[in-house]
C-alpha positions as CSV (number, residue, x, y, z in Angstrom):
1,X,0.0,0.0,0.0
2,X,2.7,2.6,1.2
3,X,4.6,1.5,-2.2
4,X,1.6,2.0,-4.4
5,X,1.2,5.5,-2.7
6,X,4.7,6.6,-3.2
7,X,4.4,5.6,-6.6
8,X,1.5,7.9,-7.2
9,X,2.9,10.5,-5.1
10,X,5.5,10.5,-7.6
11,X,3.6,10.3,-10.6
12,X,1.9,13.5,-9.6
13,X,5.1,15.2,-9.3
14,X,6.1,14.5,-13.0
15,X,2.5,15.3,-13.5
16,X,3.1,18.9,-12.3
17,X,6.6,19.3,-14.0
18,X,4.8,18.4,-17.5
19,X,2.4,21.1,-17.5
20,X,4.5,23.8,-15.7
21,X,7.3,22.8,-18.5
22,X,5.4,23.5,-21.1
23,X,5.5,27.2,-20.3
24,X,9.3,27.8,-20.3
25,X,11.2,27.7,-24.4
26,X,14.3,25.3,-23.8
27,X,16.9,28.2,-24.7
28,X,15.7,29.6,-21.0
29,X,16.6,26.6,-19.3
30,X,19.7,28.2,-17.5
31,X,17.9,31.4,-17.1
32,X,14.5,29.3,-14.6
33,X,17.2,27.2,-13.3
34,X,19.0,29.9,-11.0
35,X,15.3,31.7,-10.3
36,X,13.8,28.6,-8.3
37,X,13.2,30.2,-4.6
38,X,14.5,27.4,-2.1
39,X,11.5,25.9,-1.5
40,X,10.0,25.3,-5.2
41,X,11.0,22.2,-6.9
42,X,12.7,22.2,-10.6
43,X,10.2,21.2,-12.0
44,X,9.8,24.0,-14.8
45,X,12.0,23.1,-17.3
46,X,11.2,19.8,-19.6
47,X,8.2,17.9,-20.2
48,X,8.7,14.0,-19.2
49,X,5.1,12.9,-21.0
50,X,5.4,10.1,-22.8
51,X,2.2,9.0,-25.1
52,X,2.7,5.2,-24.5
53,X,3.0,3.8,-21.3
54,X,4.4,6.7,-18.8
55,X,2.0,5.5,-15.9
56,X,3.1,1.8,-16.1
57,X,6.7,3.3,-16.4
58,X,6.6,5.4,-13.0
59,X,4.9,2.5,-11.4
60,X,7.2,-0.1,-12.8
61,X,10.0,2.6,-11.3
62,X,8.8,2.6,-8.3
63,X,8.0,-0.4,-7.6
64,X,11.6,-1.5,-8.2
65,X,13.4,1.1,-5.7
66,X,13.7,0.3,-1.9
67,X,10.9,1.7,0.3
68,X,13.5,4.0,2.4
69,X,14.5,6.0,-1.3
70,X,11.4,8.5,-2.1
71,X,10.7,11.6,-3.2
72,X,11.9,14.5,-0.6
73,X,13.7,12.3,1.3
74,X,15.6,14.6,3.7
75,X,12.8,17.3,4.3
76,X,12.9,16.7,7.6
77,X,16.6,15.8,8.4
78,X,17.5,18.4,5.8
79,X,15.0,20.0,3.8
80,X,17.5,22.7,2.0
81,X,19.2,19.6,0.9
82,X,18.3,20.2,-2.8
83,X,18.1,23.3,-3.0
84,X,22.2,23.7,-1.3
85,X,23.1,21.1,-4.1
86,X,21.6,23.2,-6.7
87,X,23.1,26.7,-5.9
88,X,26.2,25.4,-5.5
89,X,26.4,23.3,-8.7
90,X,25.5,26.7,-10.3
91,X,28.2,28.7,-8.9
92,X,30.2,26.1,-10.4
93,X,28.8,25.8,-13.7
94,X,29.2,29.7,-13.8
95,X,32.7,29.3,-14.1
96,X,33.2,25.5,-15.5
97,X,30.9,25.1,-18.3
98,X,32.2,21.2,-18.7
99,X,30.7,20.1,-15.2
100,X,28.0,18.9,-16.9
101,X,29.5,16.1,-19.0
102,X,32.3,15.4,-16.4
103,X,29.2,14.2,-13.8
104,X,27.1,12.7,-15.9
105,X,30.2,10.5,-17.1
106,X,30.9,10.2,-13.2
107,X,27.4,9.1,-12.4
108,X,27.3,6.7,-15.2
109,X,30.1,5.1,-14.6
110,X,29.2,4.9,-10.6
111,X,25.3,3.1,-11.6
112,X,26.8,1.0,-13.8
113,X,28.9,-0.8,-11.3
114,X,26.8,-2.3,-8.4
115,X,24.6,0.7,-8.6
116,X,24.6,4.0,-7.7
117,X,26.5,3.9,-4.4
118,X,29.1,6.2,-4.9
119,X,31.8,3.5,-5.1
120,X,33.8,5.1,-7.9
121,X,34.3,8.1,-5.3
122,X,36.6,5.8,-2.7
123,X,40.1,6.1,-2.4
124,X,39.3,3.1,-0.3
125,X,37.8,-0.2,-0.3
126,X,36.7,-0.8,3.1
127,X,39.0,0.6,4.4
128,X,42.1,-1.3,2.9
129,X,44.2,1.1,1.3
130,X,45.9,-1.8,-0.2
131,X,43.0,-3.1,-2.4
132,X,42.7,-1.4,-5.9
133,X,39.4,0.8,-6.4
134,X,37.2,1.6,-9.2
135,X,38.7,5.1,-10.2
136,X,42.1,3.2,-10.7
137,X,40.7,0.8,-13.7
138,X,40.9,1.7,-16.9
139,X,37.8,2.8,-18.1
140,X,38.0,5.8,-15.1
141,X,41.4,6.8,-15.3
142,X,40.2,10.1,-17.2
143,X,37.1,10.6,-14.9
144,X,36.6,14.0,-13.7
145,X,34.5,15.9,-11.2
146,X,36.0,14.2,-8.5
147,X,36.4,17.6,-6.5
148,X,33.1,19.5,-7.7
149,X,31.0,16.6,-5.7
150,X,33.8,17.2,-2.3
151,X,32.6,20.7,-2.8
152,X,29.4,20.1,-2.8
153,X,29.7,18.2,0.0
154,X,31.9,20.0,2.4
155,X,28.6,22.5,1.9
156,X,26.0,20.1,3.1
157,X,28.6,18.6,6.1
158,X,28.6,22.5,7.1
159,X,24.7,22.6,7.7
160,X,23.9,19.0,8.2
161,X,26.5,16.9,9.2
162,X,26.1,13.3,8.1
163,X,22.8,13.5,6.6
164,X,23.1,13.2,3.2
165,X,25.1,10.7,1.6
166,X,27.5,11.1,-1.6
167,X,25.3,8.9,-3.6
168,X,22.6,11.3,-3.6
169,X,24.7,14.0,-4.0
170,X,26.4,12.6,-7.4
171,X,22.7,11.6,-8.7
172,X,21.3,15.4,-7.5
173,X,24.2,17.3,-9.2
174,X,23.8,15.1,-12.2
175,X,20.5,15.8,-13.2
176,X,21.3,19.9,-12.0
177,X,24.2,20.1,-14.3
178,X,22.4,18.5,-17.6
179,X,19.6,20.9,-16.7
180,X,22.3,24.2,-16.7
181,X,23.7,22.6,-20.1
182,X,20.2,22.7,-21.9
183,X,19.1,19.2,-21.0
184,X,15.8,17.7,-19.6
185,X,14.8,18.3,-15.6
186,X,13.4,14.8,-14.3
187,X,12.3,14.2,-10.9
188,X,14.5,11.9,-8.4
189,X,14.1,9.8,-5.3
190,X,16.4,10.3,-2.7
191,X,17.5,8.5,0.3
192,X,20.1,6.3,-1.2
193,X,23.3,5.2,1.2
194,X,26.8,5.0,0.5
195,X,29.0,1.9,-0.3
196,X,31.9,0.8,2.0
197,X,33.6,-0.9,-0.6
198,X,34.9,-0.4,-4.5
199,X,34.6,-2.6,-7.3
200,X,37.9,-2.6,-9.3
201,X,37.2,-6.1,-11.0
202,X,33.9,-5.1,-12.3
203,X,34.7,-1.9,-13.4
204,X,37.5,-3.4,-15.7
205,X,35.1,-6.1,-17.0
206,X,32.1,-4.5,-17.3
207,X,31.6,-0.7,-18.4
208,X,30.6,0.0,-22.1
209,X,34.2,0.3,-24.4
210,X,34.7,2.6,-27.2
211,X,34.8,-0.1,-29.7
212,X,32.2,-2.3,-28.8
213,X,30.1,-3.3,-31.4
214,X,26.7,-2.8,-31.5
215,X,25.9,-6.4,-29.6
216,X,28.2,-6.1,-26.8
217,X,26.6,-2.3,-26.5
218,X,23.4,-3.8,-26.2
219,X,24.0,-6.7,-23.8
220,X,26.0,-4.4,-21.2
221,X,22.8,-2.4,-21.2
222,X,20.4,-4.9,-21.2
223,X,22.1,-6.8,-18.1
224,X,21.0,-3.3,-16.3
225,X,17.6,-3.7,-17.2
226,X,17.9,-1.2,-20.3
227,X,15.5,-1.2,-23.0
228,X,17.4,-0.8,-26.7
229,X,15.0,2.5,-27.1
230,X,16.3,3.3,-24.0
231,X,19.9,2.9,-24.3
232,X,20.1,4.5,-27.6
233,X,18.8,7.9,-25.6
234,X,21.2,7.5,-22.8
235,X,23.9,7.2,-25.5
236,X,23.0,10.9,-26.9
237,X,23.9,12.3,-23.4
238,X,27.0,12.3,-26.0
239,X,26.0,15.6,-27.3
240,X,27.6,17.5,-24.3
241,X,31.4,17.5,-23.9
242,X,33.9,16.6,-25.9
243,X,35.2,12.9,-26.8
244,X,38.6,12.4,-25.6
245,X,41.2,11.9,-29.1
246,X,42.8,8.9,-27.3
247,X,39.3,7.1,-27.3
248,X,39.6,8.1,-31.4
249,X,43.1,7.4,-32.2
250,X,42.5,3.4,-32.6
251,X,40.0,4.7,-35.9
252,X,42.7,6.6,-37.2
253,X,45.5,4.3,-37.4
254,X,45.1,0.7,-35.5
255,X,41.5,-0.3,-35.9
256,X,40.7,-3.7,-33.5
257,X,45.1,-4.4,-34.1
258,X,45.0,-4.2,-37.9
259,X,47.5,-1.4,-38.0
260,X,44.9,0.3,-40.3
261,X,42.6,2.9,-40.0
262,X,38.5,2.1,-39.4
263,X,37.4,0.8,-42.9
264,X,33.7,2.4,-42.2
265,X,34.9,5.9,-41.7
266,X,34.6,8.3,-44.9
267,X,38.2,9.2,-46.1
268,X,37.0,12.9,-45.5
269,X,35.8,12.3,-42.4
270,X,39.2,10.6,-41.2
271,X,41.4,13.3,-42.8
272,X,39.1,15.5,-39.9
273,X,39.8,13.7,-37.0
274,X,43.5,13.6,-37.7
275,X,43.9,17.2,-38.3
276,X,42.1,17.7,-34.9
277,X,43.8,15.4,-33.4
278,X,47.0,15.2,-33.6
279,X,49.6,17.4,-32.7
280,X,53.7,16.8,-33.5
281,X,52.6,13.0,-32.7
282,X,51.2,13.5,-29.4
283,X,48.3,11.9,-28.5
284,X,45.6,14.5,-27.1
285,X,42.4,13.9,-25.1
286,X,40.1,16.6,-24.0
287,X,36.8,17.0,-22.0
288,X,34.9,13.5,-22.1
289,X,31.9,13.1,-23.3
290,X,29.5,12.4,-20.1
291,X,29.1,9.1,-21.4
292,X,31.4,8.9,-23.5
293,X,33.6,7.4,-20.8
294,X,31.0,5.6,-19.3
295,X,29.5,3.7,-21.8
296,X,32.1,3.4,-24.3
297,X,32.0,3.8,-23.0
298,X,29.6,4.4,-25.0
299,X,27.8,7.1,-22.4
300,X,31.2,6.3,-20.9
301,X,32.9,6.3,-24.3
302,X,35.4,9.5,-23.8
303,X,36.2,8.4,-20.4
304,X,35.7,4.6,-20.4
305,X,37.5,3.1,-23.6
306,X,39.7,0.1,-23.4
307,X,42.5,2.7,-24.2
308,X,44.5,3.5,-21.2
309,X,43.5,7.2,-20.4
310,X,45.9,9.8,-18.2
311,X,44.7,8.9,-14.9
312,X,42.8,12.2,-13.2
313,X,43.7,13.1,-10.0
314,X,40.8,12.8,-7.5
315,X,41.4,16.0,-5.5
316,X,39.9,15.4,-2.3
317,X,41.3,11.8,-2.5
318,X,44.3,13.1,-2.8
319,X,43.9,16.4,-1.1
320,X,46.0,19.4,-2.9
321,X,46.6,17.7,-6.0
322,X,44.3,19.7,-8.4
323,X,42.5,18.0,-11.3
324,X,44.8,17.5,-15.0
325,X,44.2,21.1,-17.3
326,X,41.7,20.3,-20.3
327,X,43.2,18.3,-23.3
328,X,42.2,18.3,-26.9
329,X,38.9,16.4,-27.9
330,X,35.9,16.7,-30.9
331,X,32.2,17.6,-29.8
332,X,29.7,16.1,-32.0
333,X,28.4,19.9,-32.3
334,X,31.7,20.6,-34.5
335,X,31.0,17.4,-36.8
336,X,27.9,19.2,-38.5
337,X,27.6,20.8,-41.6
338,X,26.8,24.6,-41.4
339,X,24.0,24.1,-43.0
340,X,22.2,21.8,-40.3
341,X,21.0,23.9,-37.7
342,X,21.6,22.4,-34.2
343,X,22.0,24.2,-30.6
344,X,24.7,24.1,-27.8
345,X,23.6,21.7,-26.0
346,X,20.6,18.6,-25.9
347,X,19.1,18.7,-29.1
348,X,19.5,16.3,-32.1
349,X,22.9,17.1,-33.7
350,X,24.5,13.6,-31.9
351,X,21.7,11.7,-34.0
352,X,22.3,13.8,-36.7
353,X,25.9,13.1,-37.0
354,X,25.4,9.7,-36.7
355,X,23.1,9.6,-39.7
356,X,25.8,11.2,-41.6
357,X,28.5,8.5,-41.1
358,X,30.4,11.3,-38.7
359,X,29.7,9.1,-35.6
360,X,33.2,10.2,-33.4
361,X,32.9,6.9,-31.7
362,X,32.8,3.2,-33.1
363,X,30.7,2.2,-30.6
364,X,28.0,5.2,-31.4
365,X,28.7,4.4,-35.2
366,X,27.1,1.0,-34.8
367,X,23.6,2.1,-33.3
368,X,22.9,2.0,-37.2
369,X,24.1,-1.5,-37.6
370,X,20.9,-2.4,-36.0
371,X,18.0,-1.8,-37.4
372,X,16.0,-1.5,-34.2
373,X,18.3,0.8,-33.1
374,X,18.7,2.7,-36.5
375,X,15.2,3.4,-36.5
376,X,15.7,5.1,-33.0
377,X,18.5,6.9,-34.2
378,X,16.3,8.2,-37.5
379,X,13.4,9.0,-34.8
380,X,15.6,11.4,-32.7
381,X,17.0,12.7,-35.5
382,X,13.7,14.0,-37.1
383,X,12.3,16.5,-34.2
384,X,13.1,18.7,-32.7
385,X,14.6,17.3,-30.1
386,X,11.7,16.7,-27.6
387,X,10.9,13.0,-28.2
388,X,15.0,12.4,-27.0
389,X,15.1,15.0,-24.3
390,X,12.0,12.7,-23.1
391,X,12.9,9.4,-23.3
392,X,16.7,10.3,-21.9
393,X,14.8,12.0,-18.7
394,X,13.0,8.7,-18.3
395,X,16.2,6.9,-18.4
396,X,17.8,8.8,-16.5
397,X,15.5,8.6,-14.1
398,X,15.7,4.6,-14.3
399,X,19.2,4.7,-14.3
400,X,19.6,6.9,-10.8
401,X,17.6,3.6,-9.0
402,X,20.0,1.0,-9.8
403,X,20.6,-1.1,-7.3
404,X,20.3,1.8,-4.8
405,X,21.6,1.0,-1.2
406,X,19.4,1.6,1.8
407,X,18.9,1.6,5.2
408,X,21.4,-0.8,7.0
409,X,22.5,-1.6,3.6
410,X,24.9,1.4,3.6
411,X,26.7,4.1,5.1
412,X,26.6,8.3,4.7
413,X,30.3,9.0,4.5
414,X,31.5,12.1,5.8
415,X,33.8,12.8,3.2
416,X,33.3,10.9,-0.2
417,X,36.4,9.5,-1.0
418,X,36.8,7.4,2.0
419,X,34.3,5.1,4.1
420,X,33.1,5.3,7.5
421,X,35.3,3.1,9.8
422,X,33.2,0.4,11.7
């Protein structure tokens, strides 16, 4: 009964951010963002309607996430919880545009390991400094962001010590940073708990590569509980950030060990990504894509490919050692034509590219090797933008539940890169 309730409690919520959304173009996003008094939910800035089957999707949602995660969760330990996470990620997004895509790489890579537990935060794993952690594999050695989410929470310790936990924090600051960038608002639960221990082994085995094909892409999704519709929107979180050239340079000259280029890349196309890429020989990588090192990563792509990334320094895990300077990468904005109209942020130009054979990313290439997932790709492709900005709220919104820790379940760490001691 109390689950059904919740779930209809929630529903209502989305309810009210549909029709207030409606009201507010997208180019004002950033603008109704900052103007929320600190008591009014974000829920003005994009519609989450769905025409076929949003109810059984928010009840499906809810239905799946631990009673002790719901909406509002610390109104009464904390209630300027939310609105402390927002402010602050807007001071920083005043000054570091690229916050957006370095958390929502973060966060990705974080659910899709175990869950989203803040794992990929530790410095730690339980405690043994000894045993390797998730930020040290591969696929997050270029991870950023590390030090915006200490910030954040050396703000909330100040006013409510050991309430909230980093999980939440990551998911919060996720969803507020794609909103400053353009993208969709979507409502979350709160209440998650923090994990005690990292997950080195998993993260090496299991986040999305840059050269997956589209097969692998799919299973690493579905094992998650992704739809195909649902991973090909959760792919285009591509369209902020910039893809890392050492997640390209395999394409360029050493596709899969065949010490030649990437036969399905336009001669053109190829001639592009070397000139932007390469400087006196040196390698360069840049601002990931959010995903592009998570899925690839193919969310993860710029961050998570099988290539071995510059490991970034974890500030607070490291305290005083400040984060590497930004390196050279290609937005999928710069791969359009002038004559193809397409904003700064989430709107269709990732699709767009793709349809043009200018897919940055192997992995992204191949969502047209599929035909179910071509036909997605076409879809997105063909609006203007507000069937994706849709669909990747909803995923989103899936995505923040996995496997969310509860209860005795976990802990609220005090500071994020290391665990409570027992």
């Amino acid at each position: 009964m109390m689950s059904a309730m919740k779930g209809w409690a929630f529903a209502l919520v989305v309810i009210f951010s549909v029709l207030l959304s409606w009201s507010i173009p997208r180019g004002e996003s950033e603008r109704a963002f900052l103007s929320f008094s600190s008591h009014e939910p974000l829920v003005k800035v994009v519609s989450l309607a769905s025409a076929d089957g949003g109810q059984d999707f928010f009840m499906e949602m809810t239905d799946s996430v631990a009673m002790n995660i719901e909406y509002d969760f610390y109104r009464d330990t904390c209630p300027e919880a939310e609105t402390i996470v927002r402010s602050t990620m807007a001071q920083i997004y005043s000054q570091h545009k690229n916050v957006s895509a370095q958390l929502l790489r973060l966060f990705f890579h974080d659910c899709f390991i175990q869950g989203c537990d803040a794992s990929v935060l530790l410095d730690h794993s339980n405690g043994n400094k000894n045993h390797s952690v998730e930020k040290q594999a591969v696929p997050n050695k270029s991870l950023k962001g590390f030090d915006k989410i200490d910030q954040i929470k050396e703000v909330l310790e100040n006013v409510c010590p050991a309430v909230v936990s980093c999980a939440d924090i990551l998911a919060l600051a996720t969803r507020d940073g794609v909103v400053l960038a353009g993208g969709p608002f979507y409502p979350l639960f709160t209440g998650r708990r923090d994990s005690a221990r990292s997950y080195y082994d998993e993260a090496m085995a299991e986040i999305p590569k840059p050269d997956d094909n589209i097969t692998q892409t799919l299973h690493l999704f579905s094992l998650r509980g992704f739809t195909d519709r649902e991973t090909v929107s959760l792919l285009g979180g591509h369209n902020i950030g910039k893809i890392g050239c050492e997640f390209i340079q395999s394409r360029l000259h050493n596709f899969k060990g065949t010490g030649k280029p990437d036969p399905t890349v336009s001669p053109s196309f190829l001639n592009e990504m070397r000139v932007f890429c390469e400087d006196n020989g040196n390698e360069k990588s840049s601002q990931e894509s959010p995903m592009a090192a998570t899925m690839a990563s193919p969310m993860a792509f710029p961050t998570a490919g099988p290539m071995a990334a510059p490991m970034a320094s974890s500030p607070m895990a490291s305290r005083g050692m400040s984060e590497k300077p930004e390196r050279r990468g290609m937005p999928y904005f710069q791969q359009l034509s002038s004559s193809v109209s397409s904003g700064a942020g989430f709107d269709t130009h990732y699709y767009q590219s793709l349809l043009r054979g200018r897919g940055l990313l192997f992995a992204d290439q191949q969502l047209l090797a599929n035909e179910r997932t071509a036909r997605l790709v076409r879809a997105y492709a063909s609006d203007d933008g507000s069937t994706f900005r849709m669909d990747f709220a909803r995923a989103m919104m899936k995505m923040s539940n996995l496997n969310a820790l509860t209860g005795s379940q976990g802990q609220v760490r005090l500071e994020c890169t290391l665990p409570v001691s027992s």
